[in-house]
Backbone bond lengths (Angstrom), bond angles and torsions (degrees), N, CA, C in turn:
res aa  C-N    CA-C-N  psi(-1)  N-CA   C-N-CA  omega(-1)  CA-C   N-CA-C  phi
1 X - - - 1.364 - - 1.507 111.25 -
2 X 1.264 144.59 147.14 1.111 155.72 118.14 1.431 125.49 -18.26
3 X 1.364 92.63 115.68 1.510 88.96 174.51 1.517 112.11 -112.92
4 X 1.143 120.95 157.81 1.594 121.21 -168.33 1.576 100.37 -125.06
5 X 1.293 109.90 108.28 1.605 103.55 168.85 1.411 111.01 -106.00
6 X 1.247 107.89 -148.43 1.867 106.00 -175.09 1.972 104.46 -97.61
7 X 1.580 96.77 -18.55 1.585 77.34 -168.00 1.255 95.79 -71.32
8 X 1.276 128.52 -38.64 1.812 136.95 -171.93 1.700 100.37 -50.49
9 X 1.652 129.15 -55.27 1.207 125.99 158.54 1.274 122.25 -29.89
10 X 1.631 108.49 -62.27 1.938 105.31 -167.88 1.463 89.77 -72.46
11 X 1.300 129.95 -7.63 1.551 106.30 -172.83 1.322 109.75 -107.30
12 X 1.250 106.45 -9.76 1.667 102.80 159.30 1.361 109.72 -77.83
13 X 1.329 130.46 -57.65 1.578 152.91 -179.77 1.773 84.49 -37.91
14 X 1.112 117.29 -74.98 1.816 138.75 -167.47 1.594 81.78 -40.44
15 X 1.494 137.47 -69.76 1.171 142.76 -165.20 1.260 119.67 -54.35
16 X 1.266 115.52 -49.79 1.429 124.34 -168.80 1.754 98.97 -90.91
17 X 1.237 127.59 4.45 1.402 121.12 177.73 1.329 96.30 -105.61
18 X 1.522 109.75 -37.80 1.849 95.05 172.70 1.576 126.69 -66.18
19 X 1.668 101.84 -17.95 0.985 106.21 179.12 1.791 130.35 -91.69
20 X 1.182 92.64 -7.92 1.298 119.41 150.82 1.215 141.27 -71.68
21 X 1.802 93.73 -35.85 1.610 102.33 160.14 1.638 129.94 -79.79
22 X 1.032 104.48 -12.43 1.435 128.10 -163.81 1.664 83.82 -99.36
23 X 0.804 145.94 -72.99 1.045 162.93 173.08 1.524 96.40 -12.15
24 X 1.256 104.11 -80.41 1.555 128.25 -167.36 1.603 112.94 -66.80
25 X 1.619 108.25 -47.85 1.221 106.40 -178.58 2.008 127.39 -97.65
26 X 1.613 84.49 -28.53 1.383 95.28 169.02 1.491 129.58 -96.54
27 X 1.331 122.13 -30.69 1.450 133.73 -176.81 1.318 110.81 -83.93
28 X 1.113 139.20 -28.56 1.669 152.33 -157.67 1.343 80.74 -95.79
29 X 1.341 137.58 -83.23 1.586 141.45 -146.99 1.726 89.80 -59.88
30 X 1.134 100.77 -41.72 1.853 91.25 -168.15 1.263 117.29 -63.31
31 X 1.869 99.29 -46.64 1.468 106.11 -175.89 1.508 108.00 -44.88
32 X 1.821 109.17 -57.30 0.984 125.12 -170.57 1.738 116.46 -59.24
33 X 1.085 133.77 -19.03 1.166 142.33 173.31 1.402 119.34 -73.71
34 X 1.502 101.49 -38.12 1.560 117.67 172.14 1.553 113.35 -77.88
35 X 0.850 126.63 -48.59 1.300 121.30 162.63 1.686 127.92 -52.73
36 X 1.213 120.73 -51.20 1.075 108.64 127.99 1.310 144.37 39.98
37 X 1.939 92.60 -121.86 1.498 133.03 156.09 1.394 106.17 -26.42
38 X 1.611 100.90 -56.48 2.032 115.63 -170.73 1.212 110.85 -60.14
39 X 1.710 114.07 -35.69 1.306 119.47 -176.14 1.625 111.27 -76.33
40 X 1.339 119.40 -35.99 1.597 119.97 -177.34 1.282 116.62 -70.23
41 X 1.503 111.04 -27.16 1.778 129.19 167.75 1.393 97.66 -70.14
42 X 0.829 115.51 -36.58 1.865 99.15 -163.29 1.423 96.90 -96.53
43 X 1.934 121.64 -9.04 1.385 96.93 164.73 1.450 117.06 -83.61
44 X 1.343 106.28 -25.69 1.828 136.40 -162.50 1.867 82.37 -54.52
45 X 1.595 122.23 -61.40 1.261 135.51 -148.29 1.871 82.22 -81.98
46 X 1.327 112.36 -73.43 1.413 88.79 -172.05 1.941 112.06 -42.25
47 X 1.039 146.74 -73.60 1.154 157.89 -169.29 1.654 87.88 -31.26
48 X 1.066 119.31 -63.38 2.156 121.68 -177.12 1.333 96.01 -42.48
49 X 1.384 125.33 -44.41 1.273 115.20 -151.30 1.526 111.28 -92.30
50 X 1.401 99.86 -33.26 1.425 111.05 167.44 1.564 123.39 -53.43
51 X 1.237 125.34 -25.35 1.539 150.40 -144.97 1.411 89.97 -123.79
52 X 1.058 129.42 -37.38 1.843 127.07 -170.24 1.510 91.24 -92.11
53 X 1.441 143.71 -42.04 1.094 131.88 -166.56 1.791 98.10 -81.85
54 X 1.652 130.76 -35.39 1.718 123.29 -176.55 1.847 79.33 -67.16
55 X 1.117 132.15 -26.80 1.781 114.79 -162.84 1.214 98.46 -61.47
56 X 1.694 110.39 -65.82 1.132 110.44 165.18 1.363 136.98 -34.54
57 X 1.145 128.99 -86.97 1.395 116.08 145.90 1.008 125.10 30.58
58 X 1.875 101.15 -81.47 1.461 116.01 -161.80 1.699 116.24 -75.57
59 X 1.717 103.39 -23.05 1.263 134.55 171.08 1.916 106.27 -41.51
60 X 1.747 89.47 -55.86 1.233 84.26 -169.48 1.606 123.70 -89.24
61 X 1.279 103.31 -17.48 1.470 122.19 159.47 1.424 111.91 -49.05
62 X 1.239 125.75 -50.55 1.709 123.57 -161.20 1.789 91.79 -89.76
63 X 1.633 133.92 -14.44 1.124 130.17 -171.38 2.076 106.19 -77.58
64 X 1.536 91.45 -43.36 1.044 94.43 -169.47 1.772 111.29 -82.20
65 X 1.470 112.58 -15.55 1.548 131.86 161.89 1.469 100.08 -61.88
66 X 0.594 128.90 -82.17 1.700 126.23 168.15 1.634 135.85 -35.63
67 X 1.491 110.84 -26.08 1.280 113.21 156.03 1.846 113.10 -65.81
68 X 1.829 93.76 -52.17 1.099 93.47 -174.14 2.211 136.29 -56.91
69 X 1.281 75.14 -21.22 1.743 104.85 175.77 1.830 102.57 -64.09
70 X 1.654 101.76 -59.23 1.292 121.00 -175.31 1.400 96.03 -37.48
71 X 1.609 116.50 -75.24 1.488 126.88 -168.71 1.465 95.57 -59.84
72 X 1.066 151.21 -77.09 1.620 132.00 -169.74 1.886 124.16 -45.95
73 X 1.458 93.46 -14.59 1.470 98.14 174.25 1.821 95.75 -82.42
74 X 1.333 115.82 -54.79 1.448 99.35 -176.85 1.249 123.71 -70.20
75 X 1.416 104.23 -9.92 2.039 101.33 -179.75 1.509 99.63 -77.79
76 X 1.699 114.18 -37.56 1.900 120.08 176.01 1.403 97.95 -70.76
77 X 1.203 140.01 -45.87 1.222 112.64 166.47 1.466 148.68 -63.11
78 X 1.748 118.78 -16.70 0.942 135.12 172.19 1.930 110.17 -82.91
79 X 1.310 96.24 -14.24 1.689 89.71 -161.30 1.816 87.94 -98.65
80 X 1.425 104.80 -31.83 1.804 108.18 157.93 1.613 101.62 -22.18
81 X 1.278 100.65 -88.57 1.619 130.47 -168.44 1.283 97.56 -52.08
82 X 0.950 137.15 -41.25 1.853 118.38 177.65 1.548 127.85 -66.21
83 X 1.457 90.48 -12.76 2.005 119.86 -161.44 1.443 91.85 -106.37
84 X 1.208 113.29 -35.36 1.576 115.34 165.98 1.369 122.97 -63.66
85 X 1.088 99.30 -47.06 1.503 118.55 175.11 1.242 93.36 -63.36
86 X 1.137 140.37 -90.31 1.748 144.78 -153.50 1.592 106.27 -43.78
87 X 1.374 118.95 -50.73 1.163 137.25 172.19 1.698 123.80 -44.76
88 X 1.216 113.20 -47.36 1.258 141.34 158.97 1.894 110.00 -47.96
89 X 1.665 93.46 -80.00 1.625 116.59 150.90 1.415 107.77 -5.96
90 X 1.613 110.80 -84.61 1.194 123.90 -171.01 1.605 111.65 -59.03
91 X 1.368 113.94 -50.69 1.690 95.86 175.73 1.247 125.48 -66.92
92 X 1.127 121.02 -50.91 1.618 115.41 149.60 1.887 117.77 9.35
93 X 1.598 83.12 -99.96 1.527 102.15 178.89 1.576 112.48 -46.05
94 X 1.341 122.99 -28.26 1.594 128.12 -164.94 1.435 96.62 -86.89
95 X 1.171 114.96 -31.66 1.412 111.20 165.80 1.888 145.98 -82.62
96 X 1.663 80.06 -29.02 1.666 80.07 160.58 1.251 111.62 -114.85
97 X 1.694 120.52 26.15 1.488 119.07 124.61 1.738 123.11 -57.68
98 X 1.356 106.45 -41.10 1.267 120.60 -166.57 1.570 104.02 -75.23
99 X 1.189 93.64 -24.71 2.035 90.39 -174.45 1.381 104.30 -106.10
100 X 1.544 134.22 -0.28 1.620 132.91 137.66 1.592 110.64 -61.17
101 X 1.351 120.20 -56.57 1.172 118.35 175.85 1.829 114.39 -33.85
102 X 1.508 87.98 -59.88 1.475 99.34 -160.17 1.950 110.51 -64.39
103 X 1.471 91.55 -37.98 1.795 107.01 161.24 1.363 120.27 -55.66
104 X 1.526 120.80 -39.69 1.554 101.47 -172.95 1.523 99.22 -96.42
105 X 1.082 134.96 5.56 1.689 144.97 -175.68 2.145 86.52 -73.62
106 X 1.122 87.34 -67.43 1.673 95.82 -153.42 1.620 106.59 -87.19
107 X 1.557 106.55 1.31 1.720 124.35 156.74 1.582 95.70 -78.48
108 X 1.296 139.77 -66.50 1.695 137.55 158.45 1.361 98.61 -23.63
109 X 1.159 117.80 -69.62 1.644 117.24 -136.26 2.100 92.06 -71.39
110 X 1.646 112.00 -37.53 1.648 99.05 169.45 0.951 133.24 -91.33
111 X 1.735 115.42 1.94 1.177 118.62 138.79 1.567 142.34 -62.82
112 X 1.575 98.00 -26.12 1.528 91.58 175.95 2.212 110.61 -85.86
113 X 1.248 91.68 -18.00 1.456 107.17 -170.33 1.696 98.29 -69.48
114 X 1.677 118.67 -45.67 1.243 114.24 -177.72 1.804 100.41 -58.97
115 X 1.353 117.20 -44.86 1.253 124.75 176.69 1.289 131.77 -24.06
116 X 1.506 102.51 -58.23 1.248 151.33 177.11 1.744 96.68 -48.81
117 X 1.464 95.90 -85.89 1.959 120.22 176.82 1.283 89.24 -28.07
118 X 1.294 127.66 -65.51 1.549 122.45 -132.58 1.318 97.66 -93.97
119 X 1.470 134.01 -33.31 1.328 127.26 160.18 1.873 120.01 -41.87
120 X 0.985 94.24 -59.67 1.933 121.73 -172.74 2.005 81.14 -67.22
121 X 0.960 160.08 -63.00 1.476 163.53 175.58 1.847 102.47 -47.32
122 X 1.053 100.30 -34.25 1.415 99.48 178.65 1.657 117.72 -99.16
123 X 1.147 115.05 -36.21 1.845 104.47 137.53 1.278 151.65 -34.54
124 X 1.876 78.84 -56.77 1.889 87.98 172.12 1.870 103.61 -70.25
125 X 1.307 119.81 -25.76 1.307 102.92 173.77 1.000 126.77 -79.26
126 X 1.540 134.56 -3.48 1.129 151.42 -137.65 1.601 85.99 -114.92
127 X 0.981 122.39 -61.67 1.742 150.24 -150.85 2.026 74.91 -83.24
128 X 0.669 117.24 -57.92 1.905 110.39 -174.72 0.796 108.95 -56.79
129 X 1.404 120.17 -69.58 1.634 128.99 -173.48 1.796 102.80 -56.83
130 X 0.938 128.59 -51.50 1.871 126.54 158.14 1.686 110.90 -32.83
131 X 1.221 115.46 -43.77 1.296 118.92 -178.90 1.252 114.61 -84.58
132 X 0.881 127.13 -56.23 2.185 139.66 165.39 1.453 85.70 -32.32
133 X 1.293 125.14 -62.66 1.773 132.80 -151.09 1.623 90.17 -63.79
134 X 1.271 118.81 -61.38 0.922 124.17 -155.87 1.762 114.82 -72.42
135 X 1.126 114.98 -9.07 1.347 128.52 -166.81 1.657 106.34 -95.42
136 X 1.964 88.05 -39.88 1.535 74.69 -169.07 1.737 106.00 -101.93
137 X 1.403 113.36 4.35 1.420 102.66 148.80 1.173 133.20 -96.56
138 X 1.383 115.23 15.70 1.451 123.04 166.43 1.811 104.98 -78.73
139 X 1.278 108.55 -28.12 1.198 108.86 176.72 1.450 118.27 -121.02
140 X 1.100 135.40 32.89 1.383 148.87 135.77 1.601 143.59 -129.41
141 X 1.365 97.47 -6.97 1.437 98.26 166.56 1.553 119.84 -110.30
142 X 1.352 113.52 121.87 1.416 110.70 169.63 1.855 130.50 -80.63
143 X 1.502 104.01 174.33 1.813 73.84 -170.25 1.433 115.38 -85.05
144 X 0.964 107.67 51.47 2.018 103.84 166.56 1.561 94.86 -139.27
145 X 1.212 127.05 -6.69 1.054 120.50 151.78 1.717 130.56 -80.87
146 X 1.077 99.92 -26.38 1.776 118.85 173.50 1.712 99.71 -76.40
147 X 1.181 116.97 -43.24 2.088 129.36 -178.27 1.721 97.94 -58.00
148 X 1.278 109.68 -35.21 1.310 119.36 -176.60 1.717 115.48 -81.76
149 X 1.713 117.09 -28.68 1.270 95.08 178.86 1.353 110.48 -96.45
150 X 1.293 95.15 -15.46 2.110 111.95 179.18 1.872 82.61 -45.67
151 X 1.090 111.35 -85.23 1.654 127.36 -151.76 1.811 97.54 -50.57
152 X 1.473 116.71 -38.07 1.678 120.07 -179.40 1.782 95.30 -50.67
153 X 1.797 110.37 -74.29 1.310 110.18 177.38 1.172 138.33 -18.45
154 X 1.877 105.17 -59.29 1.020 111.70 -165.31 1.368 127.48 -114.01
155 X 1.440 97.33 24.80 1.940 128.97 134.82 1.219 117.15 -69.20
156 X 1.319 122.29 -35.10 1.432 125.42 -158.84 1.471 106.21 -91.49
157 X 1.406 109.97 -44.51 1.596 128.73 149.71 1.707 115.96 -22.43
158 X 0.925 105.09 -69.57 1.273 132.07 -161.60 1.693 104.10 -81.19
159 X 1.313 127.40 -36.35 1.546 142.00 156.98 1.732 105.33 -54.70
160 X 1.013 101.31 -52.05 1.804 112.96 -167.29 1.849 88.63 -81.61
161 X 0.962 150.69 -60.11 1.409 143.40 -165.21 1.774 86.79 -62.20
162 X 1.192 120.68 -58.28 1.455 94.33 -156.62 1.816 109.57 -80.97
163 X 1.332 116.08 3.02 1.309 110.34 165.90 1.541 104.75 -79.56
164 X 1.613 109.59 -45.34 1.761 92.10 -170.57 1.832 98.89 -71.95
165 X 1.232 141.80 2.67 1.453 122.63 172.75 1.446 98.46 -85.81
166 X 1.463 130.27 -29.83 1.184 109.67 -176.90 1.645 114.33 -62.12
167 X 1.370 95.11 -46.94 1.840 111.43 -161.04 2.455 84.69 -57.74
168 X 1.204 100.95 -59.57 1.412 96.30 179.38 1.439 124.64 -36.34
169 X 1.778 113.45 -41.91 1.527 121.30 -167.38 1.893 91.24 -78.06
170 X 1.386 117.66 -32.26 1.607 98.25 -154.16 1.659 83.71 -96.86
171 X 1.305 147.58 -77.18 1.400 135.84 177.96 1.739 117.59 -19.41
């Protein structure tokens, strides 16, 4: 049998008051401290997770910012190259406008020069053939032969004036 004296009492009493104290003063603060701790981790971890998913997020935001950049760099680069092209295009044409210009200028300018030649060519032949004429009727025509072409001429003169007054009076 068991026997129960008083020290077994105060040492249960002794036991159950430490355990009461422990209880009260040590186990509560701890529990409570640990929980806590659990709670600042589980905000710490929510807050990580919260922050890894805006990363994400933002991950995919700056991915699809960057495609979109990509494609505006090749649409600015293609519309480059078309402006290049036109530009190109345009000098081109501005230039062998400029070298028709400059061609029919100096097509005028040897046209008037042949003009020129062939006028001044038709003097000097004019001025020769006056001289040939004159040379060789200095030495073959006498003056009743010269009385004779004076009067031929200036029948023919006088034939030709009254045809162009007719053609003048009836037109």
């Amino acid at each position: 049998m068991i026997r129960i004296d008083r020290s077994i009492i105060f040492q249960i009493v002794n036991f159950l008051a430490l355990v009461f104290l422990l209880f009260r003063f040590l186990f509560k603060p701890v529990v409570k401290a640990l929980d806590e701790r659990s709670n600042h981790i589980q905000g710490e971890l929510q807050k990580i997770e919260d922050e890894k998913k805006t990363l994400e997020e933002e991950k995919k935001r700056l991915e699809e910012e960057l495609k979109n950049i990509k494609a505006r760099y090749l649409e600015m680069l293609d519309q480059a190259n078309k402006e290049a092209q036109n530009v190109k295009e345009n000098i081109i044409r501005e230039a062998y406008q400029e070298a028709e210009k400059i061609k029919r200028e100096y097509e005028r300018r040897a046209k008037r020069e042949v003009e020129k030649l062939f006028a001044e060519l038709r003097e000097e032949i004019v001025d020769i053939s006056e001289e040939v004429v004159r040379r060789i009727l200095k030495t073959h025509i006498t003056p009743e032969v010269q009385t004779q072409i004076i009067e031929e001429m200036l029948e023919e003169a006088v034939t030709r004036l009254e045809a162009e007054t007719k053609i003048g009076h009836e037109g």
